[in-house]
Steps between C-alpha positions, in 0.01 A plus 500: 500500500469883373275520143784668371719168548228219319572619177868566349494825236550403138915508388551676146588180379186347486304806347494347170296231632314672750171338549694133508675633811226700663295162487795271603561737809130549635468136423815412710363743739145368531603108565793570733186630731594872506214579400162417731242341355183744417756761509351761295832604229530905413610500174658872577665361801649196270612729253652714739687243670620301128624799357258442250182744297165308563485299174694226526391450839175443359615315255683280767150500706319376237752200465476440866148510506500205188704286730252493779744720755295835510147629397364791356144653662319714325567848631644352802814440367763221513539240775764224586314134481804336599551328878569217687206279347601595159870390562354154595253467260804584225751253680231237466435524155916530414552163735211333260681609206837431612465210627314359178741624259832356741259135464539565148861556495597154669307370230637633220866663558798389330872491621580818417234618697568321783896604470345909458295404835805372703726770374268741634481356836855478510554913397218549796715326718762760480291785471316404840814450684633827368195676592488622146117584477468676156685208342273266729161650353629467149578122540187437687295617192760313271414203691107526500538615111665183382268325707247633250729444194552117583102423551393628181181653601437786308166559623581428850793745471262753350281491839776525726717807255185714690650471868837561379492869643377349836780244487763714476411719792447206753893396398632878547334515851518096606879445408666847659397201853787291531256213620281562176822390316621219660096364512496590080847375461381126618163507353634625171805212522174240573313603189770442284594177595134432505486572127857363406311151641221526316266475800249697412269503866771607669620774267109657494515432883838659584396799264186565655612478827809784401276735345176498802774482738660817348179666441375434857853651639415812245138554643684464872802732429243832324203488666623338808204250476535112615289239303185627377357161469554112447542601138880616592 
């Protein structure tokens, strides 16, 4: 892939919030792998290739670097820390989360929850068969949100709000695969029944198992790496 084509320059429309979408987009750009890890990042180059002057890319660094996806050397400059052990490392820790706060859920949702949950599954249904992926990756996080609603675990919830911008980049590579949707589809269907029953092993179970699955699938698909261990 050219440097010219890892980065998309800024549209007018998002100049009034121009550091927001300088961050989202090197963030994007940095977890869907296009960038190498240890890659040394020229700020000039960046610039050059946003659209944008050099301050709210450093702004945007600085954000990057407080989220554990690039560092900042001393007269060196500013390198990428983000690569296939990384990916793993952050699938683990959203499976431990996810899967705790799904327990949680069969415990404590109510009817309407469970009726929110089904309806959800139902709309994916359709969107799967139709192939519509936008529409897919908004239900998906629907699904995973209400998850959090229904378990009532605000502190939990506060954890896992911190991979949200790694979340949403696995589901805009994973489900453009037709396989990866089908595969989500059922596991998705699983942990909703698993929480409409109340049986709370299999819901942290069937969650964890989605979300390493996913993650290993993510490590596989950008850095073209098989299992890195037992861990995954």
């Amino acid at each position: 892939m050219a440097e010219s084509e890892r980065v998309v320059p800024v549209h007018p429309i998002f100049l009034a919030n121009l550091r927001d979408h300088v961050h989202h987009n090197l963030r994007d750009a940095i977890v869907a792998g296009r960038f190498q890890d240890g890659e040394r990042l020229s700020e000039r180059d960046l610039a050059r290739e946003l659209g944008v002057s050099t301050t709210p890319l450093k702004e945007a660094l600085r954000q990057l670097e407080s989220e554990g996806l690039v560092r900042t050397e001393a007269r060196r400059g500013v390198y990428v820390t983000f690569g296939a052990q990384q990916a793993e490392e952050m699938s683990l820790a959203r499976a431990a989360l996810e899967s705790m706060i799904a327990r949680l859920a069969a415990k404590r949702a109510e009817p309407s929850d469970v009726e929110r949950l089904r309806d959800l599954v139902r709309r994916m249904e359709g969107a799967t068969a139709a192939g519509d992926i936008t529409l897919l990756i908004d239900l998906n996080e629907a699904f995973h949100g209400h998850i959090h609603e229904a378990s009532g675990c605000d502190y939990l919830c506060r954890l896992q709000a911190k991979q949200q911008m790694y979340n949403h980049t696995i589901r805009v590579g994973l489900l453009g695969e037709a396989e990866e949707r089908g595969l989500a589809l059922g596991e998705h269907r699983a942990i909703a029944e698993a929480i409409a029953t109340g049986d709370q092993d299999a819901a942290e179970r069937i969650m964890r198992d989605h979300v390493v699955r996913s993650g290993q699938r993510h490590v596989q698909t950008v850095f073209g790496a098989t299992r890195l261990g037992d861990t995954i």
